[in-house]
N, C-alpha and C positions, 0 to 999 in steps of 0.2 A: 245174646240179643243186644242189639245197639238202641240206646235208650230214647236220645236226645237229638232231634233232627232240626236241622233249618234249612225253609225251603226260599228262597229269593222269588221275584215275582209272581208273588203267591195272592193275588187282586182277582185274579180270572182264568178261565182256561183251566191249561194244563196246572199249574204250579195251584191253584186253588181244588182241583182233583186231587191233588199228589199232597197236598194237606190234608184233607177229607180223610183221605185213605191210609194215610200215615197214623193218621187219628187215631182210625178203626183196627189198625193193628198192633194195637200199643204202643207208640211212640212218643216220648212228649215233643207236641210238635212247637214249633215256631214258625208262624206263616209270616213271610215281610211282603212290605207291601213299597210302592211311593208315592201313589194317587192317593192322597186323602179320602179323594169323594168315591173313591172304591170300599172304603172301610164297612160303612152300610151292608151292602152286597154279599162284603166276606160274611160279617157276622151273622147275616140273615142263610147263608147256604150253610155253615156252620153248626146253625141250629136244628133246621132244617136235617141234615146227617145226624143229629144226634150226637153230636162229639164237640169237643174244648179242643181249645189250642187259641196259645198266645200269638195276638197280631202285634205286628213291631214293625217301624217304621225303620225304612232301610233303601238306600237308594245306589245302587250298582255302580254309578259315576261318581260317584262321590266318599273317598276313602274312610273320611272322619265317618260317617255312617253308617257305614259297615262296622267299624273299628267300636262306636256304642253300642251298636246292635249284638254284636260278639260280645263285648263285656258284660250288656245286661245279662246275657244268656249264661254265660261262664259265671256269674256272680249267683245266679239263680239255682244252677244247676251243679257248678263246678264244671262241665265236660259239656263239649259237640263231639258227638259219637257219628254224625251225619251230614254233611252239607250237600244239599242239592242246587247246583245251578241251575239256574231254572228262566233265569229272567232275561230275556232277550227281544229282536226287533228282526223282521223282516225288510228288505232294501231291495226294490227292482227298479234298475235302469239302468241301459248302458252308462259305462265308464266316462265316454265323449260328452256325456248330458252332466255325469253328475258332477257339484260342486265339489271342492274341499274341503268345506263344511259339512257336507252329505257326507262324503266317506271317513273323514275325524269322527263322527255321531255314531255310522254303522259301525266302525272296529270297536270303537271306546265300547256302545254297549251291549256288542256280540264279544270281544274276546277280551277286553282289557275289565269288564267286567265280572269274565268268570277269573281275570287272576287276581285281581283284588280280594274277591271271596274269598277266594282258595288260600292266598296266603294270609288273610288277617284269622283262621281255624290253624293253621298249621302247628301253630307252635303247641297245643294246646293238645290237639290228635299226638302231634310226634312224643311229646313230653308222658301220653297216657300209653306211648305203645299198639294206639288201637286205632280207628276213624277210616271214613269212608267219603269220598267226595266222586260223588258221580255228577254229572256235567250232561244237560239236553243239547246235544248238537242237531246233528239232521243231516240226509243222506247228502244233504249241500255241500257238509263237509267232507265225503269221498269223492262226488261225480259233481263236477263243475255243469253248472245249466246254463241257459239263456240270460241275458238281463240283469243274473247275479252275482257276475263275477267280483259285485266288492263282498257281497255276503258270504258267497263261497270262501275268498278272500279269509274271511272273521274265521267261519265254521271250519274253514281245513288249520287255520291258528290253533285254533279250539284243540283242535283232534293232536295236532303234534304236540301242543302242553300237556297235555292230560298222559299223552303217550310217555313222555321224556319223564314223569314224574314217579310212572307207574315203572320205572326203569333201573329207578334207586331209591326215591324216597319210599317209598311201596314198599319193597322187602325189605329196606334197612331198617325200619320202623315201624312194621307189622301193618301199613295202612294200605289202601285198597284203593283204586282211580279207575272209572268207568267213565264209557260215553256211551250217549244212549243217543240213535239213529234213527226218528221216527221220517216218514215222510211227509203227508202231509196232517196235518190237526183241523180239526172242524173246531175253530173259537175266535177270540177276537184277533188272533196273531195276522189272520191273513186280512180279515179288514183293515187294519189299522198300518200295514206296509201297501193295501190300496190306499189308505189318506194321506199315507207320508207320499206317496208317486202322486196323487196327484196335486199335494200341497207344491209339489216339484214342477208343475206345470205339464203333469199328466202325459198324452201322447202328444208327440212334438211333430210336424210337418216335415219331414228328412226322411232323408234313405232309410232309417231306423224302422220309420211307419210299417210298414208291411210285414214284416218279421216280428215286430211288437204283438198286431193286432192278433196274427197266427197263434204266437204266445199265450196270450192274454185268454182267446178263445179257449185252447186245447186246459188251462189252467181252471177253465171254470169250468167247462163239461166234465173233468174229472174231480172235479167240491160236487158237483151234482151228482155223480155217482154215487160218493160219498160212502166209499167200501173200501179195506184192503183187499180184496185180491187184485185177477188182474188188469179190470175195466178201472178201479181208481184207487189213491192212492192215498184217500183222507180216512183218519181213523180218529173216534171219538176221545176226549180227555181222558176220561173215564177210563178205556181200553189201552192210553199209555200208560196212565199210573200207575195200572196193572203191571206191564213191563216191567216199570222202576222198579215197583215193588218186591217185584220176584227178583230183582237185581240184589236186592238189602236182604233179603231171604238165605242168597246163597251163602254159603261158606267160603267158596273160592271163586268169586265174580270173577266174571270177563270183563278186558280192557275195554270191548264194545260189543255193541248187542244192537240188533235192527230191531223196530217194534212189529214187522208186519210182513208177511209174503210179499206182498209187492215190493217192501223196502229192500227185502233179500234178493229179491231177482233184479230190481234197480242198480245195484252193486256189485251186481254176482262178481263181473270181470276184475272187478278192485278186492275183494276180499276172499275168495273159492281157495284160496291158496292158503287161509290163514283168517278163519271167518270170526274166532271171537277176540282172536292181539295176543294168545298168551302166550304162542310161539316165537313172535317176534320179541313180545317182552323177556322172554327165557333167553333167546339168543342174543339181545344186548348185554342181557346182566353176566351171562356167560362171557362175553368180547371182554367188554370191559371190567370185568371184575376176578371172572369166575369165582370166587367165591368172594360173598361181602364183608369189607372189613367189618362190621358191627355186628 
């Protein structure tokens, strides 16, 4: 049983489900956060569940803070047995529209934020022989969409690190790399990539319009649905964290897991051949190794 979990933006949503519930299944948790004015919230839904877990201030962009967030942990604990990426941004708008600044903000903290996690736990997992770093991507990152090609952009980042890790550091050192393929989530994720587009100057007057608005429509009738099957494609926090969950549960996790029937048939074409990575991870470690020096 892995003890010791940190979960990254752990303020709301998803990553404050996946606290909750790490809780409840005996974990000592660590919820991070960056909003301050979110701390309120945690501790109040925290209570609310019935369960403890340390908040700590941790902000994805920013190494030094990661780097004391891991230390208090490791000083408290000795070990992270757990790192969940969890903390990320949604980003729609074509490529033509977006700044350079937009797209620096979207990689930085869609992918360069799960490697900073990942590597400031590494030493610490590798050194114990043991550790689990599972990563929230989204089916973004197999099946390129509309509007998201820098997001996609992040989340197929995502999907090849995670992949490449689980490739050698994985079995050479007894640790474990998931990604986890939810579609959509009913929380603040998809509000808050509506405030960043239209902090962007929203729908723009260009050829773009009309494809945009089709978009836009067909995105909200399917939050309204607000079901995995196959009318939509939003599924509650609550019923990812479940996912995770059963991910930490396993003995022999897969490299990625969808959270929902709709996500599976979303994907079918990208993944039928090879639907949770362990054969491809087997058939790299075999190329290049066949068996591992360590």
């Amino acid at each position: 049983m892995y003890q010791t979990l940190l979960v990254s933006g752990a303020s709301g949503g998803l990553g404050l489900s996946l606290a909750i519930g790490a809780a409840k299944a005996g974990y000592r948790t660590y919820a991070a956060y960056r909003d301050t004015a979110k701390i309120g919230r945690m501790e109040a839904a925290l209570a609310e569940a019935g369960v403890s877990a340390t908040i700590l201030p941790m902000d994805v962009q920013d190494m030094a803070s990661i780097e004391a967030a891991v230390a208090r942990i490791l000083g408290e604990t000795g070990r992270i047995d757990v790192l969940v990426n969890n903390a990320g941004a949604g980003f729609v708008r074509t490529l033509e529209q977006a700044t350079e600044a937009e797209i620096d903000w979207a990689l930085d903290v869609n992918l360069k934020g799960v490697m900073r996690c990942t590597k400031a736990v590494l030493p610490a997992m590798r050194a114990a022989r043991s550790g689990r770093v599972v990563t929230i991507s989204s089916v973004g990152g197999l099946v390129g969409q509309p509007f998201n090609e820098v997001y996609c952009a992040a989340k197929f980042g995502v999907e090849g690190f995670m992949e490449a890790l689980a490739t050698y550091v994985g079995p050479a050192f007894g640790l474990h790399f998931t990604v986890v393929e939810p579609g959509g989530i009913t929380s603040d994720f998809n509000a808050n990539a509506m405030k960043q587009f239209a902090s962007g100057g929203g729908m723009r007057q260009d050829e773009y319009l009309p494809l945009l608005q089709s978009y836009v429509a067909g995105v909200q009738a399917r939050a309204a649905a607000g079901d995995a099957g196959e009318v939509g494609n939003y599924q509650t926090p609550d019923e990812v964290a479940e996912a995770v969950l059963a991910v930490l549960a396993d003995p022999n996790p897969p490299v990625r897991v969808r959270t929902s029937g709709w996500a599976e048939n979303f994907s079918r074409l990208k993944t039928s051949a090879d639907p949770d990575g362990r054969k491809l991870r087997d058939s790299i470690v075999a190329r290049y190794f066949g068996k591992l020096p360590l």
